[in-house]
KOLPA-238693 format. One record per residue (C-alpha): residue in three letters; residue number from 1; x, y, z. Coordinates in nm, 4 decimals. Example, Ala and Ser with C-alpha at 12.3 -4.5 7.8 and 13.67 -1.06 7.14 Angstrom:
REM residues 2
  dotor  roza         X         Y         Z
    Ala     1    1.2300   -0.4500    0.7800
    Ser     2    1.3670   -0.1060    0.7140
//
This chain:
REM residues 259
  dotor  roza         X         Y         Z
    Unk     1    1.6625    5.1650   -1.0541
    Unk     2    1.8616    5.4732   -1.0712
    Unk     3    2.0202    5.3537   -1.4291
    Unk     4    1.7179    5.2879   -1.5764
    Unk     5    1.5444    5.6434   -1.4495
    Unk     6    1.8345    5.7941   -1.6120
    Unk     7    1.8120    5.5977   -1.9016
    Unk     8    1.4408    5.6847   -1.9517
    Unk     9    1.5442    6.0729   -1.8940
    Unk    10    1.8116    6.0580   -2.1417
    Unk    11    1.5602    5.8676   -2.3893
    Unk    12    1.3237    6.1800   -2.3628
    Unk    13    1.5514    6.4240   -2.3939
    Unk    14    1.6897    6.2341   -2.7364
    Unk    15    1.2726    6.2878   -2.8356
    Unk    16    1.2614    6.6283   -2.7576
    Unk    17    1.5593    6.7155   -2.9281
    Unk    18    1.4758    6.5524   -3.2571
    Unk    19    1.1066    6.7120   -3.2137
    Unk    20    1.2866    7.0792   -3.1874
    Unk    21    1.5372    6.9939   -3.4483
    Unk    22    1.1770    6.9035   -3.7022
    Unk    23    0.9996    7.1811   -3.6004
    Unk    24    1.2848    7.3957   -3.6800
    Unk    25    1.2969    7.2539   -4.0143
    Unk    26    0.9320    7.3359   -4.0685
    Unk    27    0.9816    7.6759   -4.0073
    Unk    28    1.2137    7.7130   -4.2865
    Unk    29    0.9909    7.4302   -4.5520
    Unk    30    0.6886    7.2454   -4.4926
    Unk    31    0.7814    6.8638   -4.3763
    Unk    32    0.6577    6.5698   -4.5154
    Unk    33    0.7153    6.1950   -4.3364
    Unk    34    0.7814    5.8912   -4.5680
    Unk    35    0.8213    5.5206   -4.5021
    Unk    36    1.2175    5.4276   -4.5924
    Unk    37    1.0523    5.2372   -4.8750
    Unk    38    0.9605    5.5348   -5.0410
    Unk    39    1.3135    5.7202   -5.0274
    Unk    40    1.3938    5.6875   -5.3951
    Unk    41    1.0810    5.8035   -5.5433
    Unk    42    0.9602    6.0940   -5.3039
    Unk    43    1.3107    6.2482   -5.3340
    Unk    44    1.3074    6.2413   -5.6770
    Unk    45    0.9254    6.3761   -5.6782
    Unk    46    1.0734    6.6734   -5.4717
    Unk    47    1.3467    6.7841   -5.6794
    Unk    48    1.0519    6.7351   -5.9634
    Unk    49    0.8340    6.9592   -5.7568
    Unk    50    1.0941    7.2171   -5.6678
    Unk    51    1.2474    7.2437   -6.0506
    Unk    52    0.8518    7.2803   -6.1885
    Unk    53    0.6856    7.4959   -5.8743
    Unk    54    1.0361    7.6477   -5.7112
    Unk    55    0.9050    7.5266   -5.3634
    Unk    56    1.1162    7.3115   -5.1638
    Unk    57    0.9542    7.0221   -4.8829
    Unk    58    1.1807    6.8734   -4.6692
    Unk    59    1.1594    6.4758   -4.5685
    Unk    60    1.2325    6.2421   -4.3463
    Unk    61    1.2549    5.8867   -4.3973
    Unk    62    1.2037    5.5606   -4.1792
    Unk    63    0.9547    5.3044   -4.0348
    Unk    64    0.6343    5.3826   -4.0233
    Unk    65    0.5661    5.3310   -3.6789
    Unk    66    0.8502    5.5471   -3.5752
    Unk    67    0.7112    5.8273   -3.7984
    Unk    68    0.3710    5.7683   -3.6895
    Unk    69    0.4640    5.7647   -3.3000
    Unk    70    0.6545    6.1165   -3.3513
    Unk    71    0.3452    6.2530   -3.5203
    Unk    72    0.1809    6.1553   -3.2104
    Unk    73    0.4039    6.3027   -2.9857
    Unk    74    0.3681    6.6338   -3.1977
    Unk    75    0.6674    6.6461   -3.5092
    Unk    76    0.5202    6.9325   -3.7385
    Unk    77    0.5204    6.7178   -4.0086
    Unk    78    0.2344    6.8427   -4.2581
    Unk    79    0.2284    6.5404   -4.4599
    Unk    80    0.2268    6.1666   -4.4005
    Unk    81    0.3289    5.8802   -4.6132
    Unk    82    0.2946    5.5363   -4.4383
    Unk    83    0.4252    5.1438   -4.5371
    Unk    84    0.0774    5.0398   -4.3454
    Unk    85   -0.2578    5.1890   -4.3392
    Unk    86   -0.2667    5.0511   -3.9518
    Unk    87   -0.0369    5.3004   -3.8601
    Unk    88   -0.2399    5.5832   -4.0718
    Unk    89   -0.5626    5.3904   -3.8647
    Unk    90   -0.3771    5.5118   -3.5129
    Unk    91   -0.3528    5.8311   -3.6371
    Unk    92   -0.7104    5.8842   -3.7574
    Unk    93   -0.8014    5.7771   -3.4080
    Unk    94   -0.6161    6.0478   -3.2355
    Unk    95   -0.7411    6.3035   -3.5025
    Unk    96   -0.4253    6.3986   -3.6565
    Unk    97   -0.5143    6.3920   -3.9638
    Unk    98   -0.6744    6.5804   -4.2176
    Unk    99   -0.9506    6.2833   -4.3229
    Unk   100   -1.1096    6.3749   -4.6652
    Unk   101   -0.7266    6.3586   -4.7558
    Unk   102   -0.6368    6.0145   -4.7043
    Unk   103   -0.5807    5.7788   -5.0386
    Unk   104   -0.5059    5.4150   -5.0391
    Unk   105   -0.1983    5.5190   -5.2667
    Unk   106    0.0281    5.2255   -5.3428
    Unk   107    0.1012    4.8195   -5.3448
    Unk   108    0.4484    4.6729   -5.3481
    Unk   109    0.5669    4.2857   -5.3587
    Unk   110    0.7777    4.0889   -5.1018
    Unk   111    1.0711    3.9559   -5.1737
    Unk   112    1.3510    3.6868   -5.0717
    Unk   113    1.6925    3.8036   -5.1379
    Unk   114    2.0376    3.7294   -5.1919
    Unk   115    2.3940    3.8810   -5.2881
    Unk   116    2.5363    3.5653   -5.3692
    Unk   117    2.5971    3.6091   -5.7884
    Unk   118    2.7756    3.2949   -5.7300
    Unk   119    2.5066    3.0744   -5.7040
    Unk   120    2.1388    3.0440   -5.9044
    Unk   121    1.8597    2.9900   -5.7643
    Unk   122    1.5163    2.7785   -5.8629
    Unk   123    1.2573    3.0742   -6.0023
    Unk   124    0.9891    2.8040   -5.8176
    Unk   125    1.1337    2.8015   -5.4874
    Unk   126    0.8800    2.8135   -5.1973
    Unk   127    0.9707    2.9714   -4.8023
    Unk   128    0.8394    2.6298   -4.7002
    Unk   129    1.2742    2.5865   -4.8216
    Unk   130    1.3728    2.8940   -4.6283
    Unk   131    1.4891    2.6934   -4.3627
    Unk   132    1.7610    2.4196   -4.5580
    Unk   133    1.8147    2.6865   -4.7775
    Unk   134    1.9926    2.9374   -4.5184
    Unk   135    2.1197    2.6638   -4.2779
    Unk   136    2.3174    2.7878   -4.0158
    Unk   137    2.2648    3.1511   -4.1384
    Unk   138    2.0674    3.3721   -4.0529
    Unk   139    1.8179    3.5851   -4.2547
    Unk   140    1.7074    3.9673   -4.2134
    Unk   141    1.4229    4.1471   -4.2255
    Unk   142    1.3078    4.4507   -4.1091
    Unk   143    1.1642    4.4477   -3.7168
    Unk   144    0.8450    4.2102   -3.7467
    Unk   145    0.6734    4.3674   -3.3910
    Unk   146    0.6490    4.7466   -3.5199
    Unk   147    0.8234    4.7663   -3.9326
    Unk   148    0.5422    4.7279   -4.2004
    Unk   149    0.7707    4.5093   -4.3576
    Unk   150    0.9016    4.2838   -4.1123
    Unk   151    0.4878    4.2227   -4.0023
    Unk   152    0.4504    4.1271   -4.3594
    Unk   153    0.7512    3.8625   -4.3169
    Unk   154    0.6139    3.7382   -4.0747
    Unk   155    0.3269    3.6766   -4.1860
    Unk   156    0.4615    3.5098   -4.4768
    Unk   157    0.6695    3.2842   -4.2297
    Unk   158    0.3874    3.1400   -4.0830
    Unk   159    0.1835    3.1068   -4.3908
    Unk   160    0.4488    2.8341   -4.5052
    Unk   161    0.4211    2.7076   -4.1459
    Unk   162    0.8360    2.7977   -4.0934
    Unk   163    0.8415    3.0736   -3.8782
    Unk   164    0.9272    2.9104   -3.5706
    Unk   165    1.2242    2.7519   -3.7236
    Unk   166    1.3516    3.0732   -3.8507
    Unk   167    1.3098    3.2941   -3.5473
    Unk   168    1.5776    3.2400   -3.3945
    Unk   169    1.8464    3.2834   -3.7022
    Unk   170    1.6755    3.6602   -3.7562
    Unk   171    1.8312    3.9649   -3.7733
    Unk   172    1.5596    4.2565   -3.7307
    Unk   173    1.6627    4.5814   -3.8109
    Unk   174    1.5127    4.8995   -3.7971
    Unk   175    1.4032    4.9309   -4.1356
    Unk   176    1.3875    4.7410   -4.4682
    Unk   177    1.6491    4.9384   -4.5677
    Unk   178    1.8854    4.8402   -4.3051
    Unk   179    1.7846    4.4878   -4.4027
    Unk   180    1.8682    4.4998   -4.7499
    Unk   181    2.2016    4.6477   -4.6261
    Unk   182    2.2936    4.3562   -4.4220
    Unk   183    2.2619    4.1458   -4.7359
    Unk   184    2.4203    4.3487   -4.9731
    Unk   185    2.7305    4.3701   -4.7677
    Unk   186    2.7528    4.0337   -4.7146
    Unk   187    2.6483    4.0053   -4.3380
    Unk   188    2.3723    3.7873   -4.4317
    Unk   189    2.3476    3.6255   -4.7008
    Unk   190    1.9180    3.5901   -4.7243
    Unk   191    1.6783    3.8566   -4.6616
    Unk   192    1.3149    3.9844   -4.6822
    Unk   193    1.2529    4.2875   -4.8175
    Unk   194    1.0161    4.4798   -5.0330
    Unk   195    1.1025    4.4307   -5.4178
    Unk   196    1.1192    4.7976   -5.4773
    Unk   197    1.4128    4.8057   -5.3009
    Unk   198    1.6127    4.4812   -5.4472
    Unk   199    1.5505    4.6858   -5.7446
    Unk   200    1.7833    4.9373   -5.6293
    Unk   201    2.1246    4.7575   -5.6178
    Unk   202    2.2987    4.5267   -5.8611
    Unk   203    2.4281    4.3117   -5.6630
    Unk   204    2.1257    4.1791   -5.5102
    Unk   205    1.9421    3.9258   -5.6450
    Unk   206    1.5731    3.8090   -5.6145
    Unk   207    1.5599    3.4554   -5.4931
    Unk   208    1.1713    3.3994   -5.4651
    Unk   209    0.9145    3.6066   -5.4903
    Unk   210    0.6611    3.5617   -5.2164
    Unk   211    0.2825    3.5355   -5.2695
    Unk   212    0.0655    3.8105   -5.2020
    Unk   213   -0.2033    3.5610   -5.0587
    Unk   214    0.0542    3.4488   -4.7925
    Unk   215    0.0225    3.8440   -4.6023
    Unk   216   -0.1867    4.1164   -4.5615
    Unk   217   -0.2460    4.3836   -4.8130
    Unk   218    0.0592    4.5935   -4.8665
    Unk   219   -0.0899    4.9027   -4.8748
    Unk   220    0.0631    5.2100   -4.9045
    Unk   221   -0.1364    5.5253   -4.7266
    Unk   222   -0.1391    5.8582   -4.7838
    Unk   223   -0.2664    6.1755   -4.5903
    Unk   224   -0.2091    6.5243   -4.5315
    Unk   225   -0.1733    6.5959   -4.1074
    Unk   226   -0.3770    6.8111   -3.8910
    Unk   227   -0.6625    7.0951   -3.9242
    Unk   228   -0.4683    7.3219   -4.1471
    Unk   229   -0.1625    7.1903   -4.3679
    Unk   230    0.0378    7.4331   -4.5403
    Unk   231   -0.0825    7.5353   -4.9236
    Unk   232    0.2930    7.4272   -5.0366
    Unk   233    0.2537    7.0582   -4.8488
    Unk   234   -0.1656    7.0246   -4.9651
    Unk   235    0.0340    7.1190   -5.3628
    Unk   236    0.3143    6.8563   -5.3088
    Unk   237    0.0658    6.5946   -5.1816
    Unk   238   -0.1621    6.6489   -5.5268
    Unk   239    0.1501    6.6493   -5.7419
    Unk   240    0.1915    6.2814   -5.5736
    Unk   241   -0.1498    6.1816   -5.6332
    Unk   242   -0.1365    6.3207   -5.9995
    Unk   243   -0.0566    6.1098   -6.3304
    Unk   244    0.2926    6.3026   -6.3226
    Unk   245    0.3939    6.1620   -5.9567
    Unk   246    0.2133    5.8499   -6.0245
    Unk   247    0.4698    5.7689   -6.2714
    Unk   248    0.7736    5.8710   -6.0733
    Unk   249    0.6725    5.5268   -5.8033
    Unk   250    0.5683    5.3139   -6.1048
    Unk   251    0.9139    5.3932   -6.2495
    Unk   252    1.0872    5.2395   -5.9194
    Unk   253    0.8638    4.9588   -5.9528
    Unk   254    0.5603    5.0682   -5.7225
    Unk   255    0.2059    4.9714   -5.8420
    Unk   256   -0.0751    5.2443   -5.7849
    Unk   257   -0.4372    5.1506   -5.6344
    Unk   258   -0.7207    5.3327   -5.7811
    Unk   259   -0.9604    5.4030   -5.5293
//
């Protein structure tokens, strides 16, 4: 009982510490929060941003729901980017954010990966394979109970009526970056990501590319937080919604929804 009081002490203590170390950081720049998905286009819409306006925004990056829980529990961030609109729906419920400013702002396309270049693969192949196809391996995807993408893995899973099979050869990580890390190194060799991000490397390799019908929407939500953001962060988030940082995501293979 004692160890896990202490635990739970230490656990809050890590919070708080992160919270301070953010709100620090917004003293200095105004703080935007982006799904890991998003890493290589918002930073390279920010060094866009700075080298047109001269203003600087500082980001962090990672799952949704952890971004959205710290928003929760108070991080200054000013403007939010989320994997989910669920996530941006628990937010609007607690009034965090700024609500004429949310835009349904992106879709993206799941993936099956590999980093075997040894090996090619059938351009027809269906998950309803998933489970001869990995065998004794196992196969990772981001965390299906809280990660955007790992929901929308599972729910691909059980579309093809495998998901039961594969559960217990998963590997959940933290992120769908982390995901697409295990297979690139060679940890794994199958995983589930978003196919913005097999994009990225060369040595991964797109082994089926899963239906949209078989998940939910992927929709990507923006939304500026609280009463009053910051003139710099309410600029950066219309240089995102403009034709200019439209073409920055499209160019990483992002699609944009026109509301």
């Amino acid at each position: 009982m004692r160890i896990t009081n202490i635990n739970r002490c230490f656990q809050l203590l890590l919070v708080g510490f992160l919270l301070c170390e953010q709100a620090a950081a917004s003293e200095s720049q105004p703080l935007m929060f982006a799904a890991a998905s998003t890493t290589s286009p918002v930073t390279e819409a920010i060094e866009d941003f700075k080298n047109s306006t001269g203003l600087n925004i500082t980001v962090s990056f990672a799952a949704s729901s952890t971004l959205a829980k710290q928003i929760y529990a108070g991080a200054p961030a000013g403007l939010f980017l989320s994997a989910n609109k669920n996530w941006m729906d628990y937010l609007k419920v607690e009034k965090l954010l700024l609500p004429a400013s949310r835009r349904a702002f992106l879709t993206n396309e799941l993936v099956l990966v590999s980093a075997d270049q040894h090996r090619s693969f059938n351009s027809s192949m269906s998950l309803e394979e998933l489970p001869e196809l990995i065998g004794s391996d196992r196969l990772a995807i981001a965390d299906p109970d809280h990660v955007p993408a790992g929901i929308y893995a599972k729910q691909a899973l059980e579309y093809f009526k495998v998901w039961e099979e594969i559960r217990p050869r998963l590997i959940r990580q933290s992120d769908v970056k982390g995901a697409l890390a295990m297979v690139s190194r060679g940890e794994v060799s199958y995983g589930i990501v978003y196919l913005t991000d097999a994009m990225l490397l060369e040595n991964i390799q797109t082994v089926a590319k899963i239906p949209s019908v078989a998940h939910s929407d992927i929709e990507y939500t923006i939304a500026l937080v609280g009463e009053h953001p910051s003139p710099v962060i309410t600029k950066f988030y219309e240089f995102l919604l403009s034709e200019k940082g439209t073409l920055i995501f499209e160019k990483y293979g992002f699609t944009r929804l026109r509301e």
